[in-house]
N, C-alpha and C positions, 0 to 999 in steps of 0.2 A: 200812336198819338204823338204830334208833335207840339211843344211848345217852346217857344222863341223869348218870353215875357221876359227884359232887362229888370233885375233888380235897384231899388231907391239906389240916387247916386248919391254919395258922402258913404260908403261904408268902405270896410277895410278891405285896399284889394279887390274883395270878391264877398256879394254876401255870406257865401259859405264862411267867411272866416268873422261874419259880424257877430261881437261878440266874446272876441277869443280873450283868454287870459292874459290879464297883463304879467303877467308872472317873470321872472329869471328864469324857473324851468321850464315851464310851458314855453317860450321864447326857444331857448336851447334845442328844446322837444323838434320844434316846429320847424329852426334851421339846419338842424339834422336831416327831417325825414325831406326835406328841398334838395341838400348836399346830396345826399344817398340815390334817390331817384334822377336824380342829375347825372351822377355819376354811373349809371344802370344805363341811363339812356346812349350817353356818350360813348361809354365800354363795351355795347353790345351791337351800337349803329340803329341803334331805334328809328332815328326821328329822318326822317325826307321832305323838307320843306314842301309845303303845300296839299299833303295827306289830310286825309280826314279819319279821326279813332272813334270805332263805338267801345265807349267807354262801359263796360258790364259792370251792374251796378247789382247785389244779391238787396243789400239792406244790412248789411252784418261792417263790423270796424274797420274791415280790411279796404272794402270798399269805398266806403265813406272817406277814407285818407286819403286812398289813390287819388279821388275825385276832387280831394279840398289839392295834395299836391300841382296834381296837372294844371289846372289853374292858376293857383299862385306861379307855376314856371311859363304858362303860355302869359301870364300880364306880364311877368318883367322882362317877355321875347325870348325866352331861351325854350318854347317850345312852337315855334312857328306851323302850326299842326289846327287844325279845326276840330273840337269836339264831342263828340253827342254820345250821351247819358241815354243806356238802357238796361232797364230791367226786364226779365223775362218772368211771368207771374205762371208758376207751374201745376197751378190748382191743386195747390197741398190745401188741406182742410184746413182750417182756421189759421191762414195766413191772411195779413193785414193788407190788403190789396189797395187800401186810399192811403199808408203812407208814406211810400216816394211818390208816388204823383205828384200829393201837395208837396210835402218839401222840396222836391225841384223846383215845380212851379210857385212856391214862395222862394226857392233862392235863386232865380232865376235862368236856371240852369235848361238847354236845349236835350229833350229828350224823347224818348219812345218807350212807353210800355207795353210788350207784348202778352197777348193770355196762350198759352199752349197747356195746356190737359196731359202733361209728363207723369206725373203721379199719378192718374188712373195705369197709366201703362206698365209701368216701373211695379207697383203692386201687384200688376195681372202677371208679369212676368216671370218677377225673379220667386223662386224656391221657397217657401215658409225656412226661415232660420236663416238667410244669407242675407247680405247687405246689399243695400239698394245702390251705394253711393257708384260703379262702374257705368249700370246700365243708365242711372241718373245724368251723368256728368257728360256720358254720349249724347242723349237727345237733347241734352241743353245745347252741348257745344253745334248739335246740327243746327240746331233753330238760329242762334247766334251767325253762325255763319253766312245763312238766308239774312238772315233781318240788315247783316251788312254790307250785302249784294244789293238788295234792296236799295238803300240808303248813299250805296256810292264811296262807302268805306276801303278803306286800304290795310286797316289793320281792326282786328278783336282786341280789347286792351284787358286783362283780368288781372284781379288784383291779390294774387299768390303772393307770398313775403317769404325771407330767407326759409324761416322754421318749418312751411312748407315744403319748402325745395329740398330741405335737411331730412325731414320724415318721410317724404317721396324716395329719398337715396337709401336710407334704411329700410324702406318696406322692400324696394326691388332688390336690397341685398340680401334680408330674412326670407321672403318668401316670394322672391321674384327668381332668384337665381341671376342675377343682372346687375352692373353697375351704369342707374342711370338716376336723371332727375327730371323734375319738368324746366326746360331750357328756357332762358330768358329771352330768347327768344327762336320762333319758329314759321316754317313756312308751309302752309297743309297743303293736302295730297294734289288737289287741282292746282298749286301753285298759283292760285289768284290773290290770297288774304295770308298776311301775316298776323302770328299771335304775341302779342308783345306780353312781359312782365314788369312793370316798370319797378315792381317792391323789389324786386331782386336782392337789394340788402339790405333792405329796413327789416328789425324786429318785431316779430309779432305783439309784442310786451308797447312796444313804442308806437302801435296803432291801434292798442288797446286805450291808452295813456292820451291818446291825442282824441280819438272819436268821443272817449269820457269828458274830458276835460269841456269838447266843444258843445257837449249833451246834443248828440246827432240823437234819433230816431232810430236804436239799431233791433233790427228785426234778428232773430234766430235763427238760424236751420234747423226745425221741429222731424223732419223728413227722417230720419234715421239716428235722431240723436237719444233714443230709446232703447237703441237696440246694444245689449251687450257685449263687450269683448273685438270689439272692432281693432283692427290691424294697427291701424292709424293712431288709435286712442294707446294703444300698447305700446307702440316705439315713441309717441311723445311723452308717457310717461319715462321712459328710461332715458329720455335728450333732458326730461325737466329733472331726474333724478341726476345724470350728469353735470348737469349747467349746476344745482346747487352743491353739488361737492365740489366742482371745481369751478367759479367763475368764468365768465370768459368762454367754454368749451365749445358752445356754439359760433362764436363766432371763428376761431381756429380749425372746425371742421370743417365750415361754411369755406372758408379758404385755401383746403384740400380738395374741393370740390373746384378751382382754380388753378390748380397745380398739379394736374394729372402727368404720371411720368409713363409710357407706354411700354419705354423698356424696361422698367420695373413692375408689370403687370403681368399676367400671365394670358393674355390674348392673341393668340398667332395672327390675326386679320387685323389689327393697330400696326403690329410688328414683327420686321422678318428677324425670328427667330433661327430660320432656316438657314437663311445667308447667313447668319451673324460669323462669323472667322475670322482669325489674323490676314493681316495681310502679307501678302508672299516678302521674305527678304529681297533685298537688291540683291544683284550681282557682286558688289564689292562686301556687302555685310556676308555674304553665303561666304566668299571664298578664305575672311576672318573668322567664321564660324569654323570652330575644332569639334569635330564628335567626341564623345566621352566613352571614355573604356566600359563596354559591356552595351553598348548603346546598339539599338538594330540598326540592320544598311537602310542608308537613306531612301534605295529602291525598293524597300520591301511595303507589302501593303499589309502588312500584320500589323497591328493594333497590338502596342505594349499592357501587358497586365500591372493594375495598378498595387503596389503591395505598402 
């Protein structure tokens, strides 16, 4: 379903933002998470003039910011990009399937709402006692990929934020065996669609703070949020147990994840550990070089013992 319907003109911006707090902080808030997703875009090479993003929309805060930011950067021209708003409706039981519609179509926002039936699947599948969230996030992301072939899209836009990307490094560290994260940006396997991240470094705390403040509609993730003991939920409690002892931790981690050093890692396939050796003396340093009493012949291929 497409709709195009321009919002009343005199509002701020963009109707998404009618409304917004006239506040100090809220102001602050709001030219932050602009700065940050500016800078994501810029840093990563997101933006190719004349693209078009489907903007995936779940219904939760995360979402809802991306969509208020992209906006506010495509009116002041710093995102020269076309974009369309969609949600993929996964036929979880008692999800609220009339409210992004209308709130698009009262904020006038260009979008598409798909129905695909993932939940009966995702239950038929997976194991009694294992989490749904792997098999779930595959058939989203296939449908998402269709709907933006369809559509003429050049990139998937999903709105993952730092602490995401911070608890994605932690889980493949705990129980992946792996140092990775979800990339800000990527290119899938047919190399046709790129997956952009524009939150890359906004806080989750700071998209909580803006979708409240602008009293968005945010829907929940009911789908697996019942279920105990989940991975995810375990290493965010130990980043939220971190961040409150020490201020700040997250963002200094987040910034590690920026500063990877290869030859201080232990990965032979980043770096040739193999080669790594001095390099041979010159001719004139060799013929200043004195051996030392007890030293082996220089011809010898005996490996000195170390004592």
């Amino acid at each position: 379903m497409l709709d195009t319907d321009r919002p009343e003109a005199g509002d701020d911006i963009h109707a998404l933002f009618h409304g917004a707090p006239k506040s100090t902080e809220f102001r602050k808030l709001r030219k932050r998470l602009v700065q940050q997703v500016r800078e994501a875009t810029e840093t990563f090479g997101m933006i190719r003039p004349g693209d078009k993003w489907l903007v995936c929309l779940s219904g939760g805060k995360d979402s809802y910011t991306l969509l208020a930011v992209l906006h506010e950067l495509q009116w002041r021209g710093l995102l020269p990009v076309e974009l369309l708003a969609c949600n993929l409706d996964q036929g979880q039981p008692g999800f609220p399937a009339t409210v992004l519609p209308e709130f698009l179509t009262k904020m006038g926002v260009p979008h598409r709402i798909e129905y695909q039936d993932t939940y009966s699947i995702v239950v038929d599948k997976v194991p009694q006692g294992r989490t749904y969230c792997a098999l779930c996030s595959r058939l989203r992301r296939g449908n998402l990929y269709r709907i933006a072939r369809e559509e003429g899209c050049t990139s998937v836009v999903l709105g993952h934020h730092r602490d995401d990307m911070l608890e994605t490094f932690f889980m493949n560290l705990f129980h992946g065996g792996r140092l990775a994260t979800m990339p800000p940006k990527l290119l899938n396997e047919e190399g046709d669609l790129t997956v952009l991240r524009p939150l890359a470094f906004v806080a989750e705390a700071d998209c909580e703070k803006f979708a409240r403040a602008m009293n968005y509609p945010v829907i929940p993730c009911d789908l697996c949020g019942s279920q105990d003991g989940l991975q995810r939920q375990q290493v965010k409690g130990i980043l939220d147990e971190w961040e409150r002892r020490t201020p700040g931790r997250r963002n200094v981690m987040f910034k590690a994840l920026m500063n990877a050093r290869p030859s201080h890692l232990v990965d032979p396939k980043l770096f040739d550990f193999a080669g790594l050796w001095p390099s041979a003396p010159s001719e004139g340093e060799a013929a200043q070089a004195q051996p030392d009493a007890g030293s082996i012949d220089s011809n010898s291929s005996e490996i000195p013992r170390l004592r």
